[in-house]
PDB file of N, H, CA, C and O in Angstrom:
ATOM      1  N   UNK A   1     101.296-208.436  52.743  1.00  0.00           N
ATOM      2  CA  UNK A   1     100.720-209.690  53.142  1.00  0.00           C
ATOM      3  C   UNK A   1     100.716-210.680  51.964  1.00  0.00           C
ATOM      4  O   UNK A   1     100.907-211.881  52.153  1.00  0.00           O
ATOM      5  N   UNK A   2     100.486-210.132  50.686  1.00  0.00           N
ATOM      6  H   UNK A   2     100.331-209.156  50.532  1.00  0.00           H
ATOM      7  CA  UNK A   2     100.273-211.326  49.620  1.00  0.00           C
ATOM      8  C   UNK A   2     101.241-211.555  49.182  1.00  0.00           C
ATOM      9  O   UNK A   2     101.136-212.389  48.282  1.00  0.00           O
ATOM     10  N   UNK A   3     102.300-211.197  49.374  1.00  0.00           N
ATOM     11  H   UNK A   3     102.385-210.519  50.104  1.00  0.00           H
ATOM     12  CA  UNK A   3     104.038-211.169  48.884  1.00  0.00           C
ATOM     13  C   UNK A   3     104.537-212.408  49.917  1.00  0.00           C
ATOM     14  O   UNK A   3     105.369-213.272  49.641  1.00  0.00           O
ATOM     15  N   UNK A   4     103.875-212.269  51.048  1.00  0.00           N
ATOM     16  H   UNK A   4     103.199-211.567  51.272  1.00  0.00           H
ATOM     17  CA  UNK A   4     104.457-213.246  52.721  1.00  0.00           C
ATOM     18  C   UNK A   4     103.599-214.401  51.933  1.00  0.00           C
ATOM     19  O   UNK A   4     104.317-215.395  51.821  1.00  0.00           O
ATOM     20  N   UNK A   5     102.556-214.567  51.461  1.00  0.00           N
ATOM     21  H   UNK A   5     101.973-213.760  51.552  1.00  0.00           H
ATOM     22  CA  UNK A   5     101.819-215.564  51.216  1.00  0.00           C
ATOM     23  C   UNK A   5     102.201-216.679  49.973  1.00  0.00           C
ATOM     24  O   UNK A   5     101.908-217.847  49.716  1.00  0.00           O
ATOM     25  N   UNK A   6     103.220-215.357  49.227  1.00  0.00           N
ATOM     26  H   UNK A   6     103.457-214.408  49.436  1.00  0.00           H
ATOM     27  CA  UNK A   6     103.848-216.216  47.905  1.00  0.00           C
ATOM     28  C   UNK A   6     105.343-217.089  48.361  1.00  0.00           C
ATOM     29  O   UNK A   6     105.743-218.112  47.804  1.00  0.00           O
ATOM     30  N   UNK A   7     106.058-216.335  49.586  1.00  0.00           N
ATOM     31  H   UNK A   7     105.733-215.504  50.038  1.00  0.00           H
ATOM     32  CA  UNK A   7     107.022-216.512  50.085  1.00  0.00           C
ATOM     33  C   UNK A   7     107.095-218.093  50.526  1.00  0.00           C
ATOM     34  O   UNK A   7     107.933-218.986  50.402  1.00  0.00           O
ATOM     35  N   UNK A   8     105.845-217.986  51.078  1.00  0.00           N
ATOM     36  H   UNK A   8     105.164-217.261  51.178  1.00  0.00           H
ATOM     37  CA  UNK A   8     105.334-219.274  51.695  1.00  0.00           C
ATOM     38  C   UNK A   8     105.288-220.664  50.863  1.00  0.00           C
ATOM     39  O   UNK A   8     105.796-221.781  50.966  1.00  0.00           O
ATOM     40  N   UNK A   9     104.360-219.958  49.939  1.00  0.00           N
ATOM     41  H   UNK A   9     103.947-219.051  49.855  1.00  0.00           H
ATOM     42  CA  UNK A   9     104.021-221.723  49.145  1.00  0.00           C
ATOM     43  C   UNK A   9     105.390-221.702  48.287  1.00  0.00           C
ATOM     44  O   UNK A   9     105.610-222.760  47.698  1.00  0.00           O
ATOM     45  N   UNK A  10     106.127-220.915  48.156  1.00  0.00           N
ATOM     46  H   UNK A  10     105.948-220.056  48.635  1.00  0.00           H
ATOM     47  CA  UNK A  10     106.911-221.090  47.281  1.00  0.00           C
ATOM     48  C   UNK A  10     108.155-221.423  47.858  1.00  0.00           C
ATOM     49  O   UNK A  10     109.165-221.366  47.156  1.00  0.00           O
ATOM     50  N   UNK A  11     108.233-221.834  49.293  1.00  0.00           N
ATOM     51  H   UNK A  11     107.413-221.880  49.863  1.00  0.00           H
ATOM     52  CA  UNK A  11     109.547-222.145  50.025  1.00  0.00           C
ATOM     53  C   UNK A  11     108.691-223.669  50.409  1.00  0.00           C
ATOM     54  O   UNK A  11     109.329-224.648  50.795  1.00  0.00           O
ATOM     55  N   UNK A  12     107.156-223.703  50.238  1.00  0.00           N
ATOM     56  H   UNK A  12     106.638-222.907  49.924  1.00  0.00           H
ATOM     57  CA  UNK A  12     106.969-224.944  50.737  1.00  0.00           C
ATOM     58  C   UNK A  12     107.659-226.118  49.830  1.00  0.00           C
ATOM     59  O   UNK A  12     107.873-227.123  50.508  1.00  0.00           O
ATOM     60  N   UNK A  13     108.014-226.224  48.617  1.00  0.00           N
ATOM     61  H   UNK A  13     107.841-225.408  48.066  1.00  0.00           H
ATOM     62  CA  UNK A  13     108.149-227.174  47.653  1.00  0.00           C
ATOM     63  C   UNK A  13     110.135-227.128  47.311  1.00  0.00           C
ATOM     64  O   UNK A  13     110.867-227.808  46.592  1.00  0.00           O
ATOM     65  N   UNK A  14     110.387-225.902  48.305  1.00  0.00           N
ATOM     66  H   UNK A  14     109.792-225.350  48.889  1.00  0.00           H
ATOM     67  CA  UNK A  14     111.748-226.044  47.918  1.00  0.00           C
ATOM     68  C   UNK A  14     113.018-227.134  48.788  1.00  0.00           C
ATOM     69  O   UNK A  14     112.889-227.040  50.009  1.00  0.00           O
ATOM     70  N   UNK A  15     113.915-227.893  48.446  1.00  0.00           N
ATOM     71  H   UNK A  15     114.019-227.970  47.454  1.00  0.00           H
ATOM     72  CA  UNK A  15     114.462-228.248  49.461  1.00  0.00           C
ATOM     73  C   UNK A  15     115.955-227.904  49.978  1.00  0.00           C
ATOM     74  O   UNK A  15     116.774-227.437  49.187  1.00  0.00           O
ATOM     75  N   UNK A  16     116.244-228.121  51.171  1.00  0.00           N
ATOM     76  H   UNK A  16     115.578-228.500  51.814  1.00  0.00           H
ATOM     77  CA  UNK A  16     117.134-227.281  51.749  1.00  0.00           C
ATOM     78  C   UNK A  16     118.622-228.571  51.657  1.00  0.00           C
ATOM     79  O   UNK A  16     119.395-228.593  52.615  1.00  0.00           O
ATOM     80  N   UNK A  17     118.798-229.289  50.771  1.00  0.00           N
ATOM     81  H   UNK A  17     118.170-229.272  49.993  1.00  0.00           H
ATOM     82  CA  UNK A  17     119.781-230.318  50.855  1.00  0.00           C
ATOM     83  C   UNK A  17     121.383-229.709  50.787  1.00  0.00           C
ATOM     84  O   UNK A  17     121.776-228.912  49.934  1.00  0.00           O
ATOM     85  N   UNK A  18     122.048-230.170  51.681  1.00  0.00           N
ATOM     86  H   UNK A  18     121.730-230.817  52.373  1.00  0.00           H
ATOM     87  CA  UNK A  18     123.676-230.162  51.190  1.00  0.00           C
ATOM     88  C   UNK A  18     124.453-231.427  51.196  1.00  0.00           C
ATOM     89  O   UNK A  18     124.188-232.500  51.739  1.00  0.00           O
ATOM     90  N   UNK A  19     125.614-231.018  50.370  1.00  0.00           N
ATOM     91  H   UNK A  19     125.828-230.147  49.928  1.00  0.00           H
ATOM     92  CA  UNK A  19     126.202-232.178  50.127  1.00  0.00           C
ATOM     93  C   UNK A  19     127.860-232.110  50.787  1.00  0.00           C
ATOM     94  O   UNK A  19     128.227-230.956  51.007  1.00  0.00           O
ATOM     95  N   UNK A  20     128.558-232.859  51.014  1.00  0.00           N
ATOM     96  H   UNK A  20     128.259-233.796  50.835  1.00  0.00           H
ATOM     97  CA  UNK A  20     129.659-232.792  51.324  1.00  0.00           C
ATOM     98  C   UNK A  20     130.718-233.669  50.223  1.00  0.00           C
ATOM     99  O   UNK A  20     130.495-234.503  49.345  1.00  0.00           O
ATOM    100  N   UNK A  21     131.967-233.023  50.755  1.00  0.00           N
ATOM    101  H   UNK A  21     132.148-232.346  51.468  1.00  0.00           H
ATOM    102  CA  UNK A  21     132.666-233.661  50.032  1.00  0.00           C
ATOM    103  C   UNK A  21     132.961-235.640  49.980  1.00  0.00           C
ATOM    104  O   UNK A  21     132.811-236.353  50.973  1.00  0.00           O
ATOM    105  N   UNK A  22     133.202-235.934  49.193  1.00  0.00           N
ATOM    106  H   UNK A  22     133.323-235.355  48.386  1.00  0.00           H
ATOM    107  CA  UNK A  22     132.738-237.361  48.956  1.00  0.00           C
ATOM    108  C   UNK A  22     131.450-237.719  48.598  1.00  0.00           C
ATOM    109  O   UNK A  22     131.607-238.879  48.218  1.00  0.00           O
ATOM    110  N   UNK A  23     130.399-237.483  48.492  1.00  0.00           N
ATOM    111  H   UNK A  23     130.272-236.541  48.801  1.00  0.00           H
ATOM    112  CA  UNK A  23     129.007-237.358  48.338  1.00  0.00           C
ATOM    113  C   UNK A  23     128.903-237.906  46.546  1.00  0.00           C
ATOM    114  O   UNK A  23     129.605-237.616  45.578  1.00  0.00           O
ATOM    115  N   UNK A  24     128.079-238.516  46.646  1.00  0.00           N
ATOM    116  H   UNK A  24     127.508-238.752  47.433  1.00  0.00           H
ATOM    117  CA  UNK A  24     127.763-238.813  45.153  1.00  0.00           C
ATOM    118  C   UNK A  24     126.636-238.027  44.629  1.00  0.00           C
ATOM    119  O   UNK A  24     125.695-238.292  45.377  1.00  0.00           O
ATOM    120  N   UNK A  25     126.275-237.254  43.790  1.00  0.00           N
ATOM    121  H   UNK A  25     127.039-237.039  43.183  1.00  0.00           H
ATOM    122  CA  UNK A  25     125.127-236.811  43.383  1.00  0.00           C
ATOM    123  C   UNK A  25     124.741-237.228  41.855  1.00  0.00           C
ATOM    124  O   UNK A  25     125.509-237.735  41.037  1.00  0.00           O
ATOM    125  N   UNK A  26     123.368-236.894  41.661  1.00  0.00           N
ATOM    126  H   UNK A  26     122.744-236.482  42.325  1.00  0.00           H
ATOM    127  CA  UNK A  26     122.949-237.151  39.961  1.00  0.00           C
ATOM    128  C   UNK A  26     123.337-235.674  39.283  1.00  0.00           C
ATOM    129  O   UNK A  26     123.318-234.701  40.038  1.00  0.00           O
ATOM    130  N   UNK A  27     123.643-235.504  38.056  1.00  0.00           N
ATOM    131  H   UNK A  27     123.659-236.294  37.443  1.00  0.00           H
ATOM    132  CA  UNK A  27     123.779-234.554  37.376  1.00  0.00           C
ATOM    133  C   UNK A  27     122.309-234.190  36.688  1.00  0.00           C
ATOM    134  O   UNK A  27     121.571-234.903  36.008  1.00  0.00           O
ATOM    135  N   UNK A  28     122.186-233.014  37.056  1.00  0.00           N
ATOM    136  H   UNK A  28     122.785-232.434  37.608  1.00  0.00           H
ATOM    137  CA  UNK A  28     121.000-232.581  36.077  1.00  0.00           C
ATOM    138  C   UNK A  28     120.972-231.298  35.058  1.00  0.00           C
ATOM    139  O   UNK A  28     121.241-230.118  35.285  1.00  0.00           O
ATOM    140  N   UNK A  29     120.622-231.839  34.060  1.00  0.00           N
ATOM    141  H   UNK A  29     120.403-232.797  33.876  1.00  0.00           H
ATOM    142  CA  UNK A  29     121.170-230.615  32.513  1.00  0.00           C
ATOM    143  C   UNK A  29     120.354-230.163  32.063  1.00  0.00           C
ATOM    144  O   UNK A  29     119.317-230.807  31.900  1.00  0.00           O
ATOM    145  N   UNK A  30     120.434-229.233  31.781  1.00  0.00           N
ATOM    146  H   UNK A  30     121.276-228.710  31.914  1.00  0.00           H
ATOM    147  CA  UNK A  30     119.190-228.646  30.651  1.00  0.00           C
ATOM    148  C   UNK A  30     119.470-229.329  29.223  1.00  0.00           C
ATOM    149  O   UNK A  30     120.625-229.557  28.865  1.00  0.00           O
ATOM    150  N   UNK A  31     118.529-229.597  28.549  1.00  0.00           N
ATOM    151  H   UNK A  31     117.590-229.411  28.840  1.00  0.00           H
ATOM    152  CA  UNK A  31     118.211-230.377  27.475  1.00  0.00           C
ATOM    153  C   UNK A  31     118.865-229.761  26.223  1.00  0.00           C
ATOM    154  O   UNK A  31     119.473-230.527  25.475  1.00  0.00           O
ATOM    155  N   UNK A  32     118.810-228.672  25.974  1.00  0.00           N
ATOM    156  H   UNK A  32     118.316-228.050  26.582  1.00  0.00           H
ATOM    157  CA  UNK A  32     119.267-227.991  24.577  1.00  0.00           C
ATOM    158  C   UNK A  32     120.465-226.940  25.481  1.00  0.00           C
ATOM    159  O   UNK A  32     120.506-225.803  25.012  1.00  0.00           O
ATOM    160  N   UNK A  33     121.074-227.096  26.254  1.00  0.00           N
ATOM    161  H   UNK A  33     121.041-228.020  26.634  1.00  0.00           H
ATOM    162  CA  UNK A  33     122.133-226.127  26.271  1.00  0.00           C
ATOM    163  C   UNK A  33     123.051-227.013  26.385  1.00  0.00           C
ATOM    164  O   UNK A  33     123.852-226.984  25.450  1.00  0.00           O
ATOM    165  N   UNK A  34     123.337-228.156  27.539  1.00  0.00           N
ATOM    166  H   UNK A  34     122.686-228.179  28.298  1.00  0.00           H
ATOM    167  CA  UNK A  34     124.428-228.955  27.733  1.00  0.00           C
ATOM    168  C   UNK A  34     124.252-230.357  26.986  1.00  0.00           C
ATOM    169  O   UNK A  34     123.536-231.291  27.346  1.00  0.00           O
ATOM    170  N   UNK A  35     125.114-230.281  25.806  1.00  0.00           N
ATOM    171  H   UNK A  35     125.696-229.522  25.513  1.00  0.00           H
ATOM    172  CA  UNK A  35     125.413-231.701  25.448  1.00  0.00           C
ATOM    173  C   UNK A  35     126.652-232.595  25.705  1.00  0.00           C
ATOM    174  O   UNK A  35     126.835-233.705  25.204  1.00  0.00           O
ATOM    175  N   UNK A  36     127.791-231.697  26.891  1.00  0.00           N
ATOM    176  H   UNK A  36     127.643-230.796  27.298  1.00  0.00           H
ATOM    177  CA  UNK A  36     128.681-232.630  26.543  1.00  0.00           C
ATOM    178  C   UNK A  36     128.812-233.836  27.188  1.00  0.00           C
ATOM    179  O   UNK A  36     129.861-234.413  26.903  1.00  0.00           O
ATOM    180  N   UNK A  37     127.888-234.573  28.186  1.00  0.00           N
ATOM    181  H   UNK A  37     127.036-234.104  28.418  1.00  0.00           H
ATOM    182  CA  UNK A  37     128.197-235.335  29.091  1.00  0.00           C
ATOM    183  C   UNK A  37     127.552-236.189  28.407  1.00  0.00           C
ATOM    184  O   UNK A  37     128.480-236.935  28.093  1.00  0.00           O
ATOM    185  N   UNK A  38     126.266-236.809  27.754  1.00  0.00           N
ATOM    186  H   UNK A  38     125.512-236.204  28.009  1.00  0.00           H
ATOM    187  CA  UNK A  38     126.019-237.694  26.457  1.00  0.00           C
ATOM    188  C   UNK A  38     125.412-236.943  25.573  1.00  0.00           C
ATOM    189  O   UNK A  38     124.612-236.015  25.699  1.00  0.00           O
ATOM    190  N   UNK A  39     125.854-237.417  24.723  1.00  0.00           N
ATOM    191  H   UNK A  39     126.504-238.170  24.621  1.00  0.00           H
ATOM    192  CA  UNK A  39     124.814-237.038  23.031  1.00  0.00           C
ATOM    193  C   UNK A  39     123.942-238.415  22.828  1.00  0.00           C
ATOM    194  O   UNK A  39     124.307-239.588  22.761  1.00  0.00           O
ATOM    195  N   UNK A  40     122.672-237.818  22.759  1.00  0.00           N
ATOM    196  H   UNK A  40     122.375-236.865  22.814  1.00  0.00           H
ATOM    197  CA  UNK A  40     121.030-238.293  22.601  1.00  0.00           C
ATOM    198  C   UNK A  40     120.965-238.432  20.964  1.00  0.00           C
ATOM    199  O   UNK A  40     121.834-237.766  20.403  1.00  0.00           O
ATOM    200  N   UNK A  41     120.334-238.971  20.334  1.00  0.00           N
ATOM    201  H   UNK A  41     119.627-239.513  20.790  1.00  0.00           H
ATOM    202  CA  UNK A  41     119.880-239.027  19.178  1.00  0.00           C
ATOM    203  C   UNK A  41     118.449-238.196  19.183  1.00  0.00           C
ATOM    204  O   UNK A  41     118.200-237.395  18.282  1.00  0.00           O
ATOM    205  N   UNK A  42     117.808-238.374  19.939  1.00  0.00           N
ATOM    206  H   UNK A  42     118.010-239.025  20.671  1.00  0.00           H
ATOM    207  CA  UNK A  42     116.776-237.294  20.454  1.00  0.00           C
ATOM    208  C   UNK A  42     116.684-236.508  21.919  1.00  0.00           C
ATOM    209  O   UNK A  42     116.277-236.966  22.986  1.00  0.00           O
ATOM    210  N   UNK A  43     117.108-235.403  21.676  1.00  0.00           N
ATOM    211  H   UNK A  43     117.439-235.031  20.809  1.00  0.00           H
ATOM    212  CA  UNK A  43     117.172-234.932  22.644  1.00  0.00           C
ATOM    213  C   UNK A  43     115.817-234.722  23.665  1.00  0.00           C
ATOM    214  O   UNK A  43     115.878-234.019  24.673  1.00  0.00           O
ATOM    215  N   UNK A  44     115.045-235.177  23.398  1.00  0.00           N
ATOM    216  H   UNK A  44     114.996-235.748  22.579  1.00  0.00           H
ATOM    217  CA  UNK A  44     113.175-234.366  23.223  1.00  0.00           C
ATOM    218  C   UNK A  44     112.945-235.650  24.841  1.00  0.00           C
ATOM    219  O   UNK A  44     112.499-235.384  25.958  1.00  0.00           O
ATOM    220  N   UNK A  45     113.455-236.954  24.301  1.00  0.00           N
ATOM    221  H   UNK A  45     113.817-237.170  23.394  1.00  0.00           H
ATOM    222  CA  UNK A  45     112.973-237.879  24.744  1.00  0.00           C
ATOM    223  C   UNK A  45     115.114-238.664  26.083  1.00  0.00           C
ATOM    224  O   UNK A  45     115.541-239.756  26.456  1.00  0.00           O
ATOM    225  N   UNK A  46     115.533-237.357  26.181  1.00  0.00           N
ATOM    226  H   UNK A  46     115.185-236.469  25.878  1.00  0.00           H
ATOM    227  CA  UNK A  46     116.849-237.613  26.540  1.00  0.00           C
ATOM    228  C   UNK A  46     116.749-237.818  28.486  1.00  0.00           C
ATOM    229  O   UNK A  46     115.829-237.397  29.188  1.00  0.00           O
ATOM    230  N   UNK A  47     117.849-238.491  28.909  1.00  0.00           N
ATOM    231  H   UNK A  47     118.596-238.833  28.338  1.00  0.00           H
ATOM    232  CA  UNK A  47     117.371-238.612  30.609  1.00  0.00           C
ATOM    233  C   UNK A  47     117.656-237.027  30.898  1.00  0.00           C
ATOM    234  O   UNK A  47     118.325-236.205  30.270  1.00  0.00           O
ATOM    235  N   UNK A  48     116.833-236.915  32.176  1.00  0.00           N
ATOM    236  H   UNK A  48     116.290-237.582  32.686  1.00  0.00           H
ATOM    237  CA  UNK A  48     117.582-235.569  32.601  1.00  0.00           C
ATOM    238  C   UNK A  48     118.814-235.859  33.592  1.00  0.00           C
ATOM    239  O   UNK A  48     119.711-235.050  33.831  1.00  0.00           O
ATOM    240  N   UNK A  49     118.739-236.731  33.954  1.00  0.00           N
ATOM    241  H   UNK A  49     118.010-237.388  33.760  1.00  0.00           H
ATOM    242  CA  UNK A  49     119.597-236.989  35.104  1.00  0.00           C
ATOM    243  C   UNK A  49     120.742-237.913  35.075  1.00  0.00           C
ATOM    244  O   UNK A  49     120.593-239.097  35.380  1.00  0.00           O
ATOM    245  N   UNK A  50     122.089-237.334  34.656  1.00  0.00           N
ATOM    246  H   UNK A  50     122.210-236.373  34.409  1.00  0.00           H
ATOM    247  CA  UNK A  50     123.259-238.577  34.228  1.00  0.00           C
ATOM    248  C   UNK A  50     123.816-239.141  35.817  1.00  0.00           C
ATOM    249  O   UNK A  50     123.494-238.736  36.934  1.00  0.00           O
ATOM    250  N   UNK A  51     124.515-239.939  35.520  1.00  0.00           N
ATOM    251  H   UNK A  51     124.776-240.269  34.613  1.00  0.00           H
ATOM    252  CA  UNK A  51     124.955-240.932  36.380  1.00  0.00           C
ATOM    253  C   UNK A  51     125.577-240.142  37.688  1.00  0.00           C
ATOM    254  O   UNK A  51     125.838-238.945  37.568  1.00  0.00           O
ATOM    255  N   UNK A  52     125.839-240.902  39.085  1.00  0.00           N
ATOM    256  H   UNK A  52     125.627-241.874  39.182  1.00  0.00           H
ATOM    257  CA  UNK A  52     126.072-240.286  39.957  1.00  0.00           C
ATOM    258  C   UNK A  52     127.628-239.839  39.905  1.00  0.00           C
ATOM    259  O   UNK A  52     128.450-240.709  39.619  1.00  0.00           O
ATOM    260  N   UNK A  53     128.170-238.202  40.235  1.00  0.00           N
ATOM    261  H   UNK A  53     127.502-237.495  40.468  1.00  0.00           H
ATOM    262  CA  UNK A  53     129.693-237.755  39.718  1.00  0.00           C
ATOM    263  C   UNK A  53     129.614-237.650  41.583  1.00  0.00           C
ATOM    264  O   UNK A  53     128.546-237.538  42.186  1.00  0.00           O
ATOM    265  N   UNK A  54     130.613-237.698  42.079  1.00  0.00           N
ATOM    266  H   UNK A  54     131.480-237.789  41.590  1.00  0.00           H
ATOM    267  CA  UNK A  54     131.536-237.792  43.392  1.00  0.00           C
ATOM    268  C   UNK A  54     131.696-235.902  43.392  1.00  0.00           C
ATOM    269  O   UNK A  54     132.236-235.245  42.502  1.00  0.00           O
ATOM    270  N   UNK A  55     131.191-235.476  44.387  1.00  0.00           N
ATOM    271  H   UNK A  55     130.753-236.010  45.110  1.00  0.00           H
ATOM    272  CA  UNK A  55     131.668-234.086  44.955  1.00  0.00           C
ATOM    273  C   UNK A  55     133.151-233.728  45.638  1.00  0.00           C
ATOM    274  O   UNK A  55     133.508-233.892  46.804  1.00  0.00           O
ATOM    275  N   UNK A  56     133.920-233.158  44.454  1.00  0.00           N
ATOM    276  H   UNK A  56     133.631-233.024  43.506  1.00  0.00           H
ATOM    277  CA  UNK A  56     134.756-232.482  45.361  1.00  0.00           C
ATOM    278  C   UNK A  56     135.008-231.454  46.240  1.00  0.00           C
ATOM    279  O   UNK A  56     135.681-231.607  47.259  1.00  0.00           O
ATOM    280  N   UNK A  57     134.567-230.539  45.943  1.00  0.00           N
ATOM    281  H   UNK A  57     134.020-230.415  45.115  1.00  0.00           H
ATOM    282  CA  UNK A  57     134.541-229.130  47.259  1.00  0.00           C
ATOM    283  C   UNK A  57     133.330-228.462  46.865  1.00  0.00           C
ATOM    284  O   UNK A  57     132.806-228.269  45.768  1.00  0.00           O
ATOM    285  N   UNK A  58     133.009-228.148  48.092  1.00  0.00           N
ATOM    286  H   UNK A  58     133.435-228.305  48.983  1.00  0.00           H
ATOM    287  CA  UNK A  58     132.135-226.592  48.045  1.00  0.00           C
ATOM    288  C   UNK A  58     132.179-225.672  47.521  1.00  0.00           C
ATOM    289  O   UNK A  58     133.126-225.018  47.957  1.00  0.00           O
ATOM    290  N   UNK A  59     131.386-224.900  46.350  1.00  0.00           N
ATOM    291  H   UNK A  59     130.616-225.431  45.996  1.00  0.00           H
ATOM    292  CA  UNK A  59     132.201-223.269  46.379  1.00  0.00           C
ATOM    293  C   UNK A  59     131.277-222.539  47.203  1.00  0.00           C
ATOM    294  O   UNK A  59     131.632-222.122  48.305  1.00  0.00           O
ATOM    295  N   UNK A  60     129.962-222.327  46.693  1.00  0.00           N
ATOM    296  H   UNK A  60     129.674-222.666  45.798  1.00  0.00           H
ATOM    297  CA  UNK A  60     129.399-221.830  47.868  1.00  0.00           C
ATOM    298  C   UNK A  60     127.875-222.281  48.184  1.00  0.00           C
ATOM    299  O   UNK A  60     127.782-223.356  47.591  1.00  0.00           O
ATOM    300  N   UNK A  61     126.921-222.078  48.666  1.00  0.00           N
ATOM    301  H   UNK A  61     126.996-221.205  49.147  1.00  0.00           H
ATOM    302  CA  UNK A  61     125.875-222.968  48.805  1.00  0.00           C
ATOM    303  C   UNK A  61     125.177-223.792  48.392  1.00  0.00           C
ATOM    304  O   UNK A  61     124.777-224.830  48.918  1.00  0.00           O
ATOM    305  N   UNK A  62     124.902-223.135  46.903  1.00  0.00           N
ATOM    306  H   UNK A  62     125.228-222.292  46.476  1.00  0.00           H
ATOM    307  CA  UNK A  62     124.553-223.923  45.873  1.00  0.00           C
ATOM    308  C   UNK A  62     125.179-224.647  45.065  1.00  0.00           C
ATOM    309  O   UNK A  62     124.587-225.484  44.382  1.00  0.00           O
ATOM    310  N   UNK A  63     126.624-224.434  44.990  1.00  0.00           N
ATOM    311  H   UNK A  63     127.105-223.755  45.544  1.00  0.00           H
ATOM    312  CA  UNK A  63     127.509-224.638  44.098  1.00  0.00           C
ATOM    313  C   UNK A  63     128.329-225.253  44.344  1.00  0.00           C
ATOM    314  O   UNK A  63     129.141-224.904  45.200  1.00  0.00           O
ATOM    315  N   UNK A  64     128.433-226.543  43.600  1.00  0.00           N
ATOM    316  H   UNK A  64     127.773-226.827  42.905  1.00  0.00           H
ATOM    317  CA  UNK A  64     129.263-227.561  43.637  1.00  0.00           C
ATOM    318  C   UNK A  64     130.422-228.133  42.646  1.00  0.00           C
ATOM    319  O   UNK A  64     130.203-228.337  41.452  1.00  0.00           O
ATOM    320  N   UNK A  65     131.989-228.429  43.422  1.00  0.00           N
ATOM    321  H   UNK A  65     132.167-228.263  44.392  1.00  0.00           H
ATOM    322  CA  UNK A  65     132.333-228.852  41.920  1.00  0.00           C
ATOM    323  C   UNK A  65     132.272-230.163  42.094  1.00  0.00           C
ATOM    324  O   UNK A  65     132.513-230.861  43.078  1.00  0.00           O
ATOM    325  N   UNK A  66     131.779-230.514  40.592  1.00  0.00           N
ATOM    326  H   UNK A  66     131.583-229.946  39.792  1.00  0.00           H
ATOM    327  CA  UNK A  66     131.849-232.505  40.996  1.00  0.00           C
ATOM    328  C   UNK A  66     132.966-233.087  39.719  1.00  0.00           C
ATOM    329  O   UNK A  66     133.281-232.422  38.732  1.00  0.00           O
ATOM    330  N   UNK A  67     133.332-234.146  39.958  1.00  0.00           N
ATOM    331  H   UNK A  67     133.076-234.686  40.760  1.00  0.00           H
ATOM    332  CA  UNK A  67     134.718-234.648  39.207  1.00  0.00           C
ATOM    333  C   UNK A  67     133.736-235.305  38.078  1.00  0.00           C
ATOM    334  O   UNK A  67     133.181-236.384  38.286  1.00  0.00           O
ATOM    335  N   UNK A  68     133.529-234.417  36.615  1.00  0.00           N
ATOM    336  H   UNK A  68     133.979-233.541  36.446  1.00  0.00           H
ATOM    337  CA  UNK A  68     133.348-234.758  35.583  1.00  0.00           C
ATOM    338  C   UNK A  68     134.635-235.071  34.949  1.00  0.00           C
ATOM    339  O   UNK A  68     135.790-234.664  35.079  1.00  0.00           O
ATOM    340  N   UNK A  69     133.844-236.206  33.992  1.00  0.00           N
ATOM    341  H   UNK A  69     132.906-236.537  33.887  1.00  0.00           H
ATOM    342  CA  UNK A  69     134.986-236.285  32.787  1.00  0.00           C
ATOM    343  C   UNK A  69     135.686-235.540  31.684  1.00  0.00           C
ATOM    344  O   UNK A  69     134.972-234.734  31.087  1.00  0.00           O
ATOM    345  N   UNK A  70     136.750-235.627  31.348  1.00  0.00           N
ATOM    346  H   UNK A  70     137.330-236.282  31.833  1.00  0.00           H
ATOM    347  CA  UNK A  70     136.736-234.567  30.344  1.00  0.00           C
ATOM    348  C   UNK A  70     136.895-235.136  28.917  1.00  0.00           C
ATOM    349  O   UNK A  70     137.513-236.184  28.725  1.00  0.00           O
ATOM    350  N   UNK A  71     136.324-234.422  27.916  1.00  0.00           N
ATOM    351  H   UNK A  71     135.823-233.571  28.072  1.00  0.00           H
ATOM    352  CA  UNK A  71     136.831-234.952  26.609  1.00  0.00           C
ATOM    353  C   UNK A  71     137.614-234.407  25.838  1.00  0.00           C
ATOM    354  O   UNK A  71     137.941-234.968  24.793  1.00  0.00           O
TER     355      UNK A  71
END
């Protein structure tokens, strides 16, 4: 029962979004692992969320490839 109860609040806050191809989304990075999409002078105080990249395919539910740049 208290396992069904964690199941609960913890699916209440989650969301169920998909995207399709063509779709624009925001990129979101972890702060100290991914720097290559901008370099921050402070990372502490850096956006989390870079500009919207265009979805190209599905791989699988969660997983998206989107047309980054390359350097």
């Amino acid at each position: 029962m208290a396992q069904n109860m964690m199941v609960q609040q913890a699916n209440q806050r989650r969301n169920k979004s998909t995207f399709n191809m063509g779709d624009y989304v925001y990129l979101k990075l972890q702060l100290y692992r991914q720097i290559s999409v901008a370099i921050r002078s402070s990372r502490k105080l850096a956006v989390k969320y870079y500009r919207p990249y265009m979805v190209l395919e599905k791989i699988v539910m969660v997983a998206y490839r989107l047309d980054l740049p390359y350097q």
